[in-house]
Every structure is written in C-alpha cells, then in structure tokens.
C-alpha positions as CSV (number, residue, x, y, z in Angstrom):
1,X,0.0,0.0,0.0
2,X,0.7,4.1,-0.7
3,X,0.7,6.2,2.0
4,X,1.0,9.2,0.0
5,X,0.4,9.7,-3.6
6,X,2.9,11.2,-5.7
7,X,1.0,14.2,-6.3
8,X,2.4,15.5,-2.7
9,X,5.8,14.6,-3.4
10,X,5.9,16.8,-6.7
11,X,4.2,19.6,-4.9
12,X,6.8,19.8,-2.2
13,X,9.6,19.3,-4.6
14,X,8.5,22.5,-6.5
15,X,7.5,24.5,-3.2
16,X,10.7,24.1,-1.6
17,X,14.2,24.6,-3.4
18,X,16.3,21.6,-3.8
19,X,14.0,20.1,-0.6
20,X,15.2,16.2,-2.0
21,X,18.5,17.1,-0.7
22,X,17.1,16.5,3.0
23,X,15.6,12.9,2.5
24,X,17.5,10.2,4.2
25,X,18.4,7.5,2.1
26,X,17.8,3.6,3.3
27,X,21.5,1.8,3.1
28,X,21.5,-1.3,1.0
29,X,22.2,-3.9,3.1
30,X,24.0,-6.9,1.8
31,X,21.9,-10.8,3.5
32,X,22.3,-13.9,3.1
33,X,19.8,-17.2,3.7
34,X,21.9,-18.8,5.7
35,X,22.3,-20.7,9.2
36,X,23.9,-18.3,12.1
37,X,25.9,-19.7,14.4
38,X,24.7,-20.3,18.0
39,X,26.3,-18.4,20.6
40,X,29.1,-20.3,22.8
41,X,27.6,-22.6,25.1
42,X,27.0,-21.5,28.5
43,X,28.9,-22.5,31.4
44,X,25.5,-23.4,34.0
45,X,24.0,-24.9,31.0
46,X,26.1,-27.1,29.6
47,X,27.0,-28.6,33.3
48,X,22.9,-29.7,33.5
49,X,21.3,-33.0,32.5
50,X,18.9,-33.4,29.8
51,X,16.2,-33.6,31.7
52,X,17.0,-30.6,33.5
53,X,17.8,-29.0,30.5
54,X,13.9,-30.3,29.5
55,X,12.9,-28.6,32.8
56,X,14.4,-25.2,32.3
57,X,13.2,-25.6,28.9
58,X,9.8,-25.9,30.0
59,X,10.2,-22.6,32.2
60,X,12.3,-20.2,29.8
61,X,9.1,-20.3,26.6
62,X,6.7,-19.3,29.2
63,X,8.5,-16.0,28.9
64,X,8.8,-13.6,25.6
65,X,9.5,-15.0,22.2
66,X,11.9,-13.1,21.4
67,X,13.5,-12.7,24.5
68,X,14.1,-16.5,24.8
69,X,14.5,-18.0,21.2
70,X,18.3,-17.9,21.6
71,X,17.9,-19.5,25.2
72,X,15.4,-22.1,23.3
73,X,17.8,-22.9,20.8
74,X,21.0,-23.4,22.9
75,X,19.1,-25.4,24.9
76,X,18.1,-27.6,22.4
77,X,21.3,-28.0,20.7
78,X,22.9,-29.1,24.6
79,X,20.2,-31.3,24.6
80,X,21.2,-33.7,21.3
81,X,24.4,-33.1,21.9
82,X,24.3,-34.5,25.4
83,X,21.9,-37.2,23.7
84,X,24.1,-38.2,20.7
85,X,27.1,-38.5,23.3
86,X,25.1,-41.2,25.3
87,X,23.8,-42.9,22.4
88,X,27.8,-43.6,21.9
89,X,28.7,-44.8,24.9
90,X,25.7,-47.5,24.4
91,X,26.9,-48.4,21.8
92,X,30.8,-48.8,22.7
93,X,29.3,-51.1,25.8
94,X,26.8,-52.8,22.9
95,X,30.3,-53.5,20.8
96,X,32.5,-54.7,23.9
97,X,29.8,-56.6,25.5
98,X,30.3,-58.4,22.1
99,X,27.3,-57.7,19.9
100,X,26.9,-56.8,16.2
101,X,27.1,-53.1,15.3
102,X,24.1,-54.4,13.5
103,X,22.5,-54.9,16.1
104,X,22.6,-52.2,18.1
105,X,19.6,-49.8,19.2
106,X,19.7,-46.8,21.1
107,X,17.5,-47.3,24.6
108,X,14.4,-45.4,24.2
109,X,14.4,-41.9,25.4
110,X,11.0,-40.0,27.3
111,X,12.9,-37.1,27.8
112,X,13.5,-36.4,24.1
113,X,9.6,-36.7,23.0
114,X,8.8,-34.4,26.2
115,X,11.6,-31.6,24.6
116,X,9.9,-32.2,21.2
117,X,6.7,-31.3,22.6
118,X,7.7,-28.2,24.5
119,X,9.7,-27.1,21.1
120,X,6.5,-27.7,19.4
121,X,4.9,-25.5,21.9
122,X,7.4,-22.9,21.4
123,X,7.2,-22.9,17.5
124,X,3.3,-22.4,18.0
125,X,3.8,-19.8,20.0
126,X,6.5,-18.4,17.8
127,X,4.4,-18.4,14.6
128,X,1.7,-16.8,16.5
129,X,3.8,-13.9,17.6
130,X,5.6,-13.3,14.4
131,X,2.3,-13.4,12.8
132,X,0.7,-10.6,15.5
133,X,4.0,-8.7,14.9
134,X,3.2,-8.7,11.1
135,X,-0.5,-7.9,11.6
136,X,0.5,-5.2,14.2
137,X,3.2,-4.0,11.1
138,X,0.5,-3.8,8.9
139,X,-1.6,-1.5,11.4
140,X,1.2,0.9,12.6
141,X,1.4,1.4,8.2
142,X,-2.4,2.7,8.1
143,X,-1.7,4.6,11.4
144,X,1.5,6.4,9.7
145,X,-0.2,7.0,6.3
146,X,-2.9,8.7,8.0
147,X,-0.6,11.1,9.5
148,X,0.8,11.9,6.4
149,X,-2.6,12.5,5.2
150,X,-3.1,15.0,8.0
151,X,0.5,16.7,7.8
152,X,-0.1,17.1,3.7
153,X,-3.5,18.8,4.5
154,X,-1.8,21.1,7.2
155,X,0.7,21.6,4.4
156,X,-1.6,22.4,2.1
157,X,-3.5,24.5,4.2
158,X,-4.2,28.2,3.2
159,X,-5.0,29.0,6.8
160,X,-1.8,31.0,9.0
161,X,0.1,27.5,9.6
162,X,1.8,29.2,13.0
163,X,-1.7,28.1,15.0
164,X,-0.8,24.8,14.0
165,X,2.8,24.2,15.3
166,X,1.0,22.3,18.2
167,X,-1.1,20.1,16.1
168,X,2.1,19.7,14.2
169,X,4.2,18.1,16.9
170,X,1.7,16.5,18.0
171,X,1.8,14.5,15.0
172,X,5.2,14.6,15.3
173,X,4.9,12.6,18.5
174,X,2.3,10.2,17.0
175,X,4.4,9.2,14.6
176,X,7.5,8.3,17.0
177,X,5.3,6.4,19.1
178,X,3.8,4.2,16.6
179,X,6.4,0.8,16.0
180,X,7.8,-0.6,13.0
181,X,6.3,-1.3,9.4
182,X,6.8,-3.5,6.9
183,X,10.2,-3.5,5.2
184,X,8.8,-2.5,1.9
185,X,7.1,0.2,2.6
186,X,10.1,1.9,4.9
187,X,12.1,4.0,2.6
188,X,9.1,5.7,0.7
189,X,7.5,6.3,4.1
190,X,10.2,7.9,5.7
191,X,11.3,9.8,2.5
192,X,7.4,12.1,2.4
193,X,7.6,12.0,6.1
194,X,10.8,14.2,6.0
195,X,9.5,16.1,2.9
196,X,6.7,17.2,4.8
197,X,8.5,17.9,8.1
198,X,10.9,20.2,6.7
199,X,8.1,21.9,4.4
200,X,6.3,22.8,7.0
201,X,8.9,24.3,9.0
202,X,9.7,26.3,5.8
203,X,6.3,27.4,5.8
204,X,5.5,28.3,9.3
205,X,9.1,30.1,9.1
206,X,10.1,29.3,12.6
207,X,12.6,31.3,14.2
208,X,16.1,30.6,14.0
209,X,16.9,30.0,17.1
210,X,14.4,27.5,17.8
211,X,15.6,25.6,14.7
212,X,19.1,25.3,15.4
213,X,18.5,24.3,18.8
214,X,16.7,21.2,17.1
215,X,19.1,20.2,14.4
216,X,22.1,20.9,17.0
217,X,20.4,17.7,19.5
218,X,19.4,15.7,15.7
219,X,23.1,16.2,14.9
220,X,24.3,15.4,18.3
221,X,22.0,12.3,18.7
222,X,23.5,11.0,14.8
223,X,26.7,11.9,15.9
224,X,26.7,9.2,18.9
225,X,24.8,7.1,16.2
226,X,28.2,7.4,13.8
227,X,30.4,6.6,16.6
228,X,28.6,3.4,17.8
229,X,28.4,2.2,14.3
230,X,32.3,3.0,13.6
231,X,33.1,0.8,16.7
232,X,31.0,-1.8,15.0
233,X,34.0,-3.0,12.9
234,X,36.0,-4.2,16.2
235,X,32.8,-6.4,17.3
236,X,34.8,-10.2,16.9
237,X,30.6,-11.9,16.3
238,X,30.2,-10.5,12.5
239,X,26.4,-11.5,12.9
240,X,25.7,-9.8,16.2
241,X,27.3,-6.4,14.8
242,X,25.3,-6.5,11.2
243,X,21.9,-6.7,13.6
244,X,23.4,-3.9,16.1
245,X,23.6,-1.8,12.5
246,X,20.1,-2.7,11.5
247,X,19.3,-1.6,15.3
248,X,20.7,2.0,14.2
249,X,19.5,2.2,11.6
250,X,15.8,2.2,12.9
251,X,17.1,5.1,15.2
252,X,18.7,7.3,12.7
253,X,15.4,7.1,11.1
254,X,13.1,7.6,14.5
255,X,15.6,11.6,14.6
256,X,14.7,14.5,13.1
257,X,16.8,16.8,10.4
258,X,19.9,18.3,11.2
259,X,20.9,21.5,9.3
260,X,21.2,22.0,5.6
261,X,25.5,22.1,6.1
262,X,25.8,19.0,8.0
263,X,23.0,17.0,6.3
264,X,25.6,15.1,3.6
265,X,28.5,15.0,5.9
266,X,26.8,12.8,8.8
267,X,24.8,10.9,6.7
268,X,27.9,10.0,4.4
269,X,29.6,9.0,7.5
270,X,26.7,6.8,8.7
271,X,26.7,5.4,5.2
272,X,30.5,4.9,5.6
273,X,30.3,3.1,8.8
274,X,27.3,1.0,7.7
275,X,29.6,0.0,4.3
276,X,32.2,-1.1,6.8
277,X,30.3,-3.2,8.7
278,X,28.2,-4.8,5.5
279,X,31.6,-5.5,3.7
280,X,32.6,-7.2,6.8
281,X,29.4,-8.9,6.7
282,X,29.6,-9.9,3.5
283,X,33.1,-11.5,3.6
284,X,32.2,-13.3,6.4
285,X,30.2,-15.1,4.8
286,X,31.8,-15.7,1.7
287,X,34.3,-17.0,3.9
288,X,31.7,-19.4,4.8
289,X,30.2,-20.2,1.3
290,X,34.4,-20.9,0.2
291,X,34.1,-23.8,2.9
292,X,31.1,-25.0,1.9
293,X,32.5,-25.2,-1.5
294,X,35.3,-26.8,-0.3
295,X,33.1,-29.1,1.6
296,X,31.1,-29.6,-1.0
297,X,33.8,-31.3,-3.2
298,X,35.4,-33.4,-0.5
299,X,32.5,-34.7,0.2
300,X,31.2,-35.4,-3.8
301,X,34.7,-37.5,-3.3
302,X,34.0,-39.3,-0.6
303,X,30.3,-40.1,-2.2
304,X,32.4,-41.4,-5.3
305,X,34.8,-43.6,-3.3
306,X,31.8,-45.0,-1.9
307,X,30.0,-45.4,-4.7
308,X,33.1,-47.4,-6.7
309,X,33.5,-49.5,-3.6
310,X,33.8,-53.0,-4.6
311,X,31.8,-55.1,-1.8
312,X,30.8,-58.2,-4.5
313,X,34.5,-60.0,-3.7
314,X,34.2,-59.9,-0.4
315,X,33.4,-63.6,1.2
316,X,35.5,-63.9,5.0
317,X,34.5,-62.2,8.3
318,X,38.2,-60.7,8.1
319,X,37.6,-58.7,4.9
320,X,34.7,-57.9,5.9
321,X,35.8,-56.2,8.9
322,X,38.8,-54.2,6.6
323,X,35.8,-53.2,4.6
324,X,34.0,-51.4,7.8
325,X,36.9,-50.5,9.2
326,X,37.7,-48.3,5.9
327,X,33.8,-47.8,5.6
328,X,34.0,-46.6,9.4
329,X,37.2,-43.9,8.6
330,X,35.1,-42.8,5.7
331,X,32.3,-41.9,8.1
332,X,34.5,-40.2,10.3
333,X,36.1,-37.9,7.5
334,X,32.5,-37.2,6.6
335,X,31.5,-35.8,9.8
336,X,34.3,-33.5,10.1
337,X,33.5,-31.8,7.3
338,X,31.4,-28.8,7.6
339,X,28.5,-28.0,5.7
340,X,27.8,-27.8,1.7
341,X,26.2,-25.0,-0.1
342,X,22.2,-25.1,1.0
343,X,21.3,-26.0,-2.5
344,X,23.3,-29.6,-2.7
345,X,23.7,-29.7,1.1
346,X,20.6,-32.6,1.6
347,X,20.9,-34.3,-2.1
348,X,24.8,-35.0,-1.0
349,X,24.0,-36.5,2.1
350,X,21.1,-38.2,0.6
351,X,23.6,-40.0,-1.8
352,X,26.3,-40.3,0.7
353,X,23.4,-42.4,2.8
354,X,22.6,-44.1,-0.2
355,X,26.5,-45.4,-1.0
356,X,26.7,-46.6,3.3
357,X,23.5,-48.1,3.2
358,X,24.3,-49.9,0.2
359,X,27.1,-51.3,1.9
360,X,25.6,-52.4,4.7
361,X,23.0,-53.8,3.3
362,X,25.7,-56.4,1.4
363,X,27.4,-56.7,4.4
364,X,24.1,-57.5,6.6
365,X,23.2,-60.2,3.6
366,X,26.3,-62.0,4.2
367,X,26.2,-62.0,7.6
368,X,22.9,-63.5,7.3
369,X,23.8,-66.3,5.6
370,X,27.2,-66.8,7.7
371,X,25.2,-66.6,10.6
372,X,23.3,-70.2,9.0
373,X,26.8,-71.8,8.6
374,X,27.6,-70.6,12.3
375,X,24.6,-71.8,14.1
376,X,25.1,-75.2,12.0
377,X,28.6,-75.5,13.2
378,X,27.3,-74.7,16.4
379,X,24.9,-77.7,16.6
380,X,27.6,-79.9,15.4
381,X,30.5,-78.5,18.0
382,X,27.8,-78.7,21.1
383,X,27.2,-82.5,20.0
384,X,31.3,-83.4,19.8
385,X,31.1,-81.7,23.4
386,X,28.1,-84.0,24.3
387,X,29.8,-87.1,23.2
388,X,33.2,-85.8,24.6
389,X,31.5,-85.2,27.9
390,X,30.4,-89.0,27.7
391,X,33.3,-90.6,27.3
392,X,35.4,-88.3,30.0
393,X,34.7,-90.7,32.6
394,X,35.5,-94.1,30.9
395,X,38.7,-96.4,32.3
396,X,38.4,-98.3,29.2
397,X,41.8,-95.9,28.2
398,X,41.9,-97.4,24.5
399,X,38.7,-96.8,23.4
400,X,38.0,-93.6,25.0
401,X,41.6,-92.3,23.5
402,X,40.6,-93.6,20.3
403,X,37.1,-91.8,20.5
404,X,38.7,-88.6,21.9
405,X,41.2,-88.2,19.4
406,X,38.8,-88.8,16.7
407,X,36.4,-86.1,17.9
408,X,39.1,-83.7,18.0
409,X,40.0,-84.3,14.4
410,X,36.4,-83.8,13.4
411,X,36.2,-80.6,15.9
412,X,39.5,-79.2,13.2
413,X,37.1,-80.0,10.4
414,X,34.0,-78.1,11.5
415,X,33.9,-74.5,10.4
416,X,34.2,-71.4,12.6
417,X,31.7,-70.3,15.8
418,X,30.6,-66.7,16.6
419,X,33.6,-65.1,19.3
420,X,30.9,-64.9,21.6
421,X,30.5,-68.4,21.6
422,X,33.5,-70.0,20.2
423,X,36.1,-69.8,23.4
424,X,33.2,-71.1,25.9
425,X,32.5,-74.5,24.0
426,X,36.3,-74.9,22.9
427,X,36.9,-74.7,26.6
428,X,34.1,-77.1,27.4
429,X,35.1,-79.8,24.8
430,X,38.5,-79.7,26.0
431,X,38.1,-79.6,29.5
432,X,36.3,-83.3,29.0
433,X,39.3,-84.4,26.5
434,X,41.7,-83.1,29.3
435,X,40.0,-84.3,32.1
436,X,40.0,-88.0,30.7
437,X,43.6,-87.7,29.7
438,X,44.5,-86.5,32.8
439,X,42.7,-89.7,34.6
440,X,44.4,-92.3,32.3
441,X,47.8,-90.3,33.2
442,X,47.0,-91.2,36.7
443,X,45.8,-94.8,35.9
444,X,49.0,-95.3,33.8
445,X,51.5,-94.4,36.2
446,X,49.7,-96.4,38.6
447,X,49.3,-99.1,36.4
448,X,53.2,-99.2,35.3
449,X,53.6,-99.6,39.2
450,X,51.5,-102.9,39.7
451,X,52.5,-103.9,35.9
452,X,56.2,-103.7,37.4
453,X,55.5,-105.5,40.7
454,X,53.6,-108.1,38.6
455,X,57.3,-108.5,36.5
456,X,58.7,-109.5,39.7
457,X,55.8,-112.2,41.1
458,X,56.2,-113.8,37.5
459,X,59.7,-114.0,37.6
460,X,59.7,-115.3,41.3
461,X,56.9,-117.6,40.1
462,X,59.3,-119.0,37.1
463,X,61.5,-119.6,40.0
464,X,59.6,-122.1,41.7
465,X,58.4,-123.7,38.7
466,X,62.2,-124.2,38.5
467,X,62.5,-125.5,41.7
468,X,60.0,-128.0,42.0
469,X,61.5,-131.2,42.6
470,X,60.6,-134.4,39.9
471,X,61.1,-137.3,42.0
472,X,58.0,-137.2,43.2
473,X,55.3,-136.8,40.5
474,X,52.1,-136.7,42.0
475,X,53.2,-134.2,44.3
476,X,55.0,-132.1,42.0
477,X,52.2,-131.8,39.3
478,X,50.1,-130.5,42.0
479,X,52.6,-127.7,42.9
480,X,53.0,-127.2,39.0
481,X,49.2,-126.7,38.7
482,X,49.0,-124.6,41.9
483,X,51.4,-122.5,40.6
484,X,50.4,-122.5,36.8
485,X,46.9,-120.8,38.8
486,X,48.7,-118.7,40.7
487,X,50.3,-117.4,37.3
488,X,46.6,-116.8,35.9
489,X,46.0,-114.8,39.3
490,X,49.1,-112.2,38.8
491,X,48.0,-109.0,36.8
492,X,49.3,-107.6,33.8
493,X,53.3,-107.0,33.4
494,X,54.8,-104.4,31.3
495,X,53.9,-104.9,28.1
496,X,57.3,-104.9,26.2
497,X,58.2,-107.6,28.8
498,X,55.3,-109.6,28.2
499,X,56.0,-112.5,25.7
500,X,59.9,-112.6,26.7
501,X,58.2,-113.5,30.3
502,X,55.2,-115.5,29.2
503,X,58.2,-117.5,27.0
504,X,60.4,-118.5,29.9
505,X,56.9,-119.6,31.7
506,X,55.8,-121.6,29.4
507,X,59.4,-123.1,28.6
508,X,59.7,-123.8,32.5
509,X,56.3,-125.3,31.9
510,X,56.9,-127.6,29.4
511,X,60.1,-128.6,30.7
512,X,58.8,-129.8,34.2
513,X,55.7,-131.4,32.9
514,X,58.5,-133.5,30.5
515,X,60.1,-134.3,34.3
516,X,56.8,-135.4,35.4
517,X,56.1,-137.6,32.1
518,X,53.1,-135.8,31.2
519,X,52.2,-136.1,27.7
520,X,51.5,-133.2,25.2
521,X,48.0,-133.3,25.1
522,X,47.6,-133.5,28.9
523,X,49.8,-131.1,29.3
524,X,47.7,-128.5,26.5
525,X,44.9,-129.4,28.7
526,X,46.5,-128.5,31.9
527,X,47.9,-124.8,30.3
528,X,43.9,-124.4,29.2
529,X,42.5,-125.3,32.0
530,X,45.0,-122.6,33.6
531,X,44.7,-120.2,31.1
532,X,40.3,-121.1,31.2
533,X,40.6,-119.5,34.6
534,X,41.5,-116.2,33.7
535,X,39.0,-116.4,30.9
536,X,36.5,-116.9,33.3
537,X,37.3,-114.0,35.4
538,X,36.7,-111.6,32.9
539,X,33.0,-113.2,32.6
540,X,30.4,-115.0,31.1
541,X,30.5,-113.2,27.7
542,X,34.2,-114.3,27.4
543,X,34.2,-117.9,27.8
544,X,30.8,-117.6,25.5
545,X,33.6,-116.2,22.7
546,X,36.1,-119.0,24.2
547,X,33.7,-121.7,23.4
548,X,32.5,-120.6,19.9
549,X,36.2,-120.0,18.4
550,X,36.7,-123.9,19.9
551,X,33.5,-125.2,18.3
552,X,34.5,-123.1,14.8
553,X,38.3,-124.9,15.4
554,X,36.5,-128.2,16.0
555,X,34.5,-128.2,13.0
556,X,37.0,-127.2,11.0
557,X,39.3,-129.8,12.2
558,X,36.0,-132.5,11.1
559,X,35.9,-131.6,8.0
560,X,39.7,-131.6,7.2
561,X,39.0,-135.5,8.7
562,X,36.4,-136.1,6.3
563,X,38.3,-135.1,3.4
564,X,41.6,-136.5,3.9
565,X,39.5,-139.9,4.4
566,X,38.2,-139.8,1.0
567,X,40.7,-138.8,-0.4
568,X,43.1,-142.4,0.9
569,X,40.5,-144.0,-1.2
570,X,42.4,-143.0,-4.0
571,X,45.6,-144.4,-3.5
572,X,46.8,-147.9,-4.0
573,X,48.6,-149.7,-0.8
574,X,50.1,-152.3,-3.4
575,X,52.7,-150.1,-4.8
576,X,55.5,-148.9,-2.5
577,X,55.2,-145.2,-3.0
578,X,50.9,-145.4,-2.7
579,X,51.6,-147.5,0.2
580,X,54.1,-144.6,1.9
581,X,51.1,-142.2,1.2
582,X,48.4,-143.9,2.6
583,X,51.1,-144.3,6.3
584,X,51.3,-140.9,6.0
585,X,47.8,-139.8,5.2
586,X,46.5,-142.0,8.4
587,X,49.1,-140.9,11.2
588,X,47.8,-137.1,9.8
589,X,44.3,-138.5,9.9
590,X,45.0,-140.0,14.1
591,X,46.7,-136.9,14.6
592,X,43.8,-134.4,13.7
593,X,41.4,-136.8,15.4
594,X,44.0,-136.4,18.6
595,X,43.2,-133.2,18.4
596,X,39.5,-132.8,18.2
597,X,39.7,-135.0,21.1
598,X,41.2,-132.5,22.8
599,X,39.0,-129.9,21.9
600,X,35.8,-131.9,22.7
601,X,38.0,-132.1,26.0
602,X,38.6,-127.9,26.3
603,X,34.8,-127.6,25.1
604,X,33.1,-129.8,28.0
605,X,35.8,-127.7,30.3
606,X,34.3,-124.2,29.1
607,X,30.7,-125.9,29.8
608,X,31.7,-126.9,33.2
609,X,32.2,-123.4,33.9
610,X,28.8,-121.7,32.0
C-alpha cells in the first residue's frame, strides 16, 4: 500500500528549493539465507542434565519469544548433543559386550519426546507472535499514512500555519510512538515524512533560534549514532554487529533533520560506517560459502569412493571387517567436514546415505547367511562336546583315546563359531578331553607300578616252577598246577616284557611237565584249564567267545578228517610209494582226530564253567 500519492511529493519538490536534498536515504544492506551460528555454550547450562535441560526448557518459553529464542535454541542443541554422546557410549558397551554393530539400538528416550513437545509448543507460539508482529506492522502502516494525510493537508493549508505548530508536533509525537512497518514500505514512508516535516517548518518560518536548537540535538544524537556504528568493525561476532547496525538504523530514522550544512556530511559517515560493517558482513560469509564449496567437493569424493567401492568379492569375516573399518574412517572424514552450499547440502548426504546403506545392506546379507553356517557349526561343536562329555569318565583308556582323538580331528574339520560363543565351548570340549587324559595319566603311572610288581611275582613264580622237585610226580604236578593258577591270578606286566616272560613260563612249563612224564595233550589241557581261569574272570560273555572259536576250530578240524579220508581211497597200498602215502595220510588222519579230542575235551571244560 501508498501512504502518500505522488502528487504530494511533486508539490513539495517544487515548493521548496532543492528540498530532495534532506531525504534520508535507506542503506542497502547486503543478507544472506543462511544458518547463524549459535552463541558459545553457556557454562551453567552445559553442566545440567537433559532432563534438567527439559525442565528449564519448560520454564524459559513461558517467557517472551523473542527474548528467549536464543535461550530455546541453545538449549536444544545441549540437549542432542548430550543425547548423541550417550547414544555412543551404548553403543561402545553394545560393541565390547560383544554384539553386532548391527545390532545395536539406542535405549528409548522419554525425555527427548517431552523436549519435542515443548519445542512444538514454542514454535506455535512463535508463529503466532511473528504473525501478531506482522499484523500489528501492517496497522502501525495505516496509522503512519494517516498522519501523512493529516501533515499534507496542514501543508496544504491556506489558513496562518503558526496556529498549528502544536497540532504539528503532536503528530510529530504520534508518529515516533507508533512501531515498526513492513520493510517494503520503509524507505518511501520515511522519505514524504521528512518532505513534509521540513516543508512545514519552511512554511510556518520558525525562528532561527528554535531551529538550530533542534538540528544541534538531531546532529548530536546522529553523531553518537556514527560513533557506535564506527566501533562496529572491532565487534569479533560478524552476525551480532550486522543486527546492532540494523538496530541503528531504525534510530537514525526515528531523529529528526539536522541542518542544511551538516546533512551530507553525517549521513555519508553513517553510510561509511554502515559499508564497513556490510563488507565485513559480506566477507564473512563468503568465507563461509568458500568452505562450503570446499566441503562440497570433499564430500562429492567421498560419495564417489563409496560409490566405486567393490563389496561383490568380499566372502570372509576378516575382509569384511577391513571393509567397515575403511567404511567406518570414511564416516568419520564425513563428519568432520562442515557444511555444503544449502542447494546440494541434503541431495549429498542423501547420496552419501545411499552409497553406506548400500554397503551395509551387502554386508548384513552376508552375515545372514554366515550366521546359517555358524549356528550349524554350532549344533555340530555342542554334539562333539556332548559325546566328549560322555566318554570323560570311561577307564576303558583305548577306546576312550581312540574316540577322543577322533572327535578332536572332526572338531579341526567343523567350520568357525561366533567369538561370543567360540572360546566357551572350545573350553568345554577340552576340558572333558583333558579331564580323561589326565585320569588315564594317573591310571597309567599307577598301572606301570602294579605292571612292574607283577614283573617280579612272574619272575619269582618262574623260579619255583624251576625248583620243583621231579622225584615225586604226583606231588610235584600239584605244585606245578598250583602255581600255573597262581600265574593266571598275577595282573598284567609291562607290556614290552610280556612275551619274553610269558616265553620263559611256558618253557619252564613244558620242561617240568616232561620231568613229570606228562604227555603233550595232557599237558595243553593242563595250560587251558589254567589259562580257562583267567577267561572266566573276565565273565560270562568271554568264555561264551572261548567256546564258539573252539567249536568253529572243532568243525573245521571235522571236516579236514572227512576229506583226507576220502581222499586215501584214491591211493593204492600195493605199490611202495601209494603205500608210503596212505602211512602218512593215516598218522595225519589219528593226529587231527587227537586233536578234536582235545577240543571236545577244552569244550566240555568251558561248559563246566557256564
């Protein structure tokens, strides 16, 4: 909207010589859209706790908008920092505690949604009172141009204008009082405002005196205006000094005129001091926009190293953690960089997203399927445990050795176990394998004690089978067998001394029952029924096996019989040589029969003892 038409303009213009030369002229001012920087931190606010910072929160937008909005936004920016330092720590205890960076979510915060509500609150509020400012703009405009109106018909008045200096000022007044108006209509405003202030001074010719007394305190008032504005240049926070200046600014313009020979002079040093502080302005900020720029393309490289990164070849756990750990040091870079330019700020991070997810994503696929092959190895390492676990407290030292050392060459050929789980079941499985080694270490050294003792029984034995005297027979066969028993009764002996031992027994053996005349079948008899003993004490399941190896042996031995019976048939005993064979054929015939006899004997033996 016009406050004025131009018609008053061009009528004060030609009423009053060179009167242009008085209007104040609006300084362009030199902005930029961008982000300022938040004031340094507080030192009482950044020692609180988020929710305390919630609670003060919560206090400081009950007060006025504009007032607090800096408090409001400092306190929200403590607030996520605080936030995002907690969320790392989580997640450094997530990572030792041995879980996937996968994984990992943030615990749940109340005190975050109860700060998004309050900002909420705020905003609301905020939009309401930037809207009321507007609105109240809008009607401080209609109150100005209606004072205009009135000064232009005082003006324009054919009546003695001296009776209305009063009315005058008390426009004047009026004017000051009412607040800002919209940016747009500023400059024109202020420019027929001063038209028609000093026209009607021109026209009421006030006295001199008067007149200087007002442009001497308008002159002094600009003057401490100039100075303030000069000492904006030494003011370190670029932003805070550019919205000091605007500040002025909206004084100079409140003051009246000074005189015609100081009107250029003060405002040219105004507009020199404002320069200063916009060229300030300005560089600081293309300062900034050189950064961004230079943000801008260190990031584009980052995106594109990304973005080439191979992930298809990657099949082990190990290069896949070379891959994050790279991935990870890219991250880092890209949050030490600043900002972009706004207009390729959001579609760079976007694409840098984009690139990380994408290798996540692969990464996350192959864990998935890894994480099949683990669980499945997992199964297979808890069974070899299991069975491991079984055999642990077997004395049968053979077997269980054999077992053991077989389950620990299928444990090498089962594939890799989560860390998390891998140590606890490798240190389960071999404490069983260690724990049954370490009983059959005991057992063995035990054993080589008794297997040495028994050494020196048999050989003391072999002595007394030595000894026995031959003269008398029946006496001496009964020692013999006594001690042939007693022989079955000693324990095992060391066993790279056992057949040089069990040789000189059974030589010993032989050679007293050849003393005693006892024939070689009795005497096979005699060493089974000894040996049958020992047989027996090892139980029923043994002299089961005795008996079937003796009938196998006995069957055998019938059938051999049979055939070399038929087969004398086909000799002749007339001839010499035929009748050689047949000799032969019939002492191997009566020897074979000898000895199923003596099996049949060993066989009713075995069943003596079933």
């Amino acid at each position: 909207m016009q406050a004025i038409d131009t018609n008053a303009q061009t009528t004060t213009a030609t009423t009053v010589e060179n009167e242009t030369a008085i209007v104040v002229e609006e300084p362009k001012v030199t902005t930029i859209e961008q982000t300022i920087a938040v004031e340094p931190i507080k030192a009482d606010l950044a020692q609180k706790t988020k929710q305390e910072l919630v609670e003060m929160l919560s206090e400081t937008i009950t007060g006025k908008v504009e007032e607090v909005k800096e408090t409001v936004e400092l306190i929200k920016q403590l607030f996520y920092k605080k936030q995002k330092i907690e969320i790392e720590e989580q997640k450094k205890l997530f990572l030792e505690a041995g879980g996937e960076e996968l994984d990992f979510k943030a615990t749940k915060d109340t005190s975050e949604e109860q700060l998004k509500a309050l900002l909420n609150e705020f905003r609301i509020c905020k939009a309401a009172h930037t809207a009321a400012i507007e609105q109240q703009k809008e009607a401080n405009l209609l109150q100005k141009q209606h004072i205009l109106e009135q000064m232009k018909m005082l003006v324009e008045s054919n009546d003695d204008v001296s009776g209305h200096i009063n009315e005058f000022k008390s426009l004047q007044q009026k004017w000051k009082s009412i607040g800002v108006v919209p940016a747009s209509a500023t400059t024109s405003l202020w420019k027929t405002y001063n038209v028609f202030q000093e026209k009607f001074w021109d026209l009421i010719k006030i006295n001199n005196e008067f007149r200087e007394y007002d442009f001497k305190k308008n002159l002094e008032a600009k003057t401490a205006i100039c100075l303030a504005a000069e000492r904006l240049v030494e003011v370190t926070d670029v932003v805070s000094a550019f919205q000091q200046l605007q500040k002025f600014h909206e004084e100079w313009h409140e003051l009246g005129p000074v005189s015609r020979e100081n009107r250029d002079a003060i405002w040219n040093r105004f507009k020199d001091a404002s320069a200063a502080v916009n060229k300030m302005h300005q560089s600081h900020f293309d300062a900034i926009r050189k950064i961004e720029e230079e943000n801008q393309a260190l990031k584009e490289a980052l995106c594109s190293k990304m973005e080439a990164f191979d992930f298809s070849e990657i099949k082990t756990y190990k290069a896949w953690d070379d891959a994050t750990q790279t991935i990870l040091s890219w991250q880092e870079e890209w949050r030490t960089l600043g900002f972009a330019p706004r207009n390729v700020n959001q579609k760079l991070f976007e694409r840098y997203r984009k690139a990380c997810d994408a290798i996540f994503m692969a990464k996350n696929e192959f864990y998935k399927a890894s994480k099949l092959i683990l669980n499945q190895n997992y199964d297979k390492k808890k069974a070899l445990c299991e069975q491991a676990e079984a055999i642990k407290d077997s004395t049968d030292w053979k077997e269980g050795t054999d077992k053991l050392i077989q389950l620990q060459k299928e444990w090498k050929n089962v594939g890799p176990l989560a860390k998390r789980v891998s140590d606890d079941l490798w240190k389960r499985f071999i404490t069983a394998c260690d724990y049954f080694f370490e009983q059959k270490a005991k057992n063995v050294s035990s054993q080589k004690s008794e297997e040495t003792a028994n050494l020196l029984k048999k050989k003391e034995l072999i002595e007394k089978i030595s000894n026995i005297n031959s003269k008398n027979s029946s006496e001496s066969l009964v020692t013999l067998r006594s001690l042939m028993a007693t022989w079955n009764t000693i324990g095992h002996v060391p066993f790279k001394e056992k057949d040089k031992i069990y040789k000189e027994f059974r030589v010993e053996v032989d050679k007293k029952f050849e003393e005693l005349n006892i024939d070689a079948t009795q005497r096979k008899l005699n060493n089974f029924k000894s040996n049958l003993k020992d047989i027996a004490s090892k139980g029923d399941e043994k002299i089961y096996r005795e008996r079937e190896k003796l009938t196998r042996a006995y069957e055998h031995l019938k059938t051999e019989i049979a055939t070399y019976e038929n087969n004398i048939g086909f000799f002749s005993a007339s001839s010499k040589k035929g009748g050689s064979l047949i000799l032969d054929m019939e002492r191997k015939i009566q020897s074979l029969k000898d000895e199923c006899q003596l099996i049949e004997d060993k066989i009713k033996l075995v069943d003596s003892n079933l």
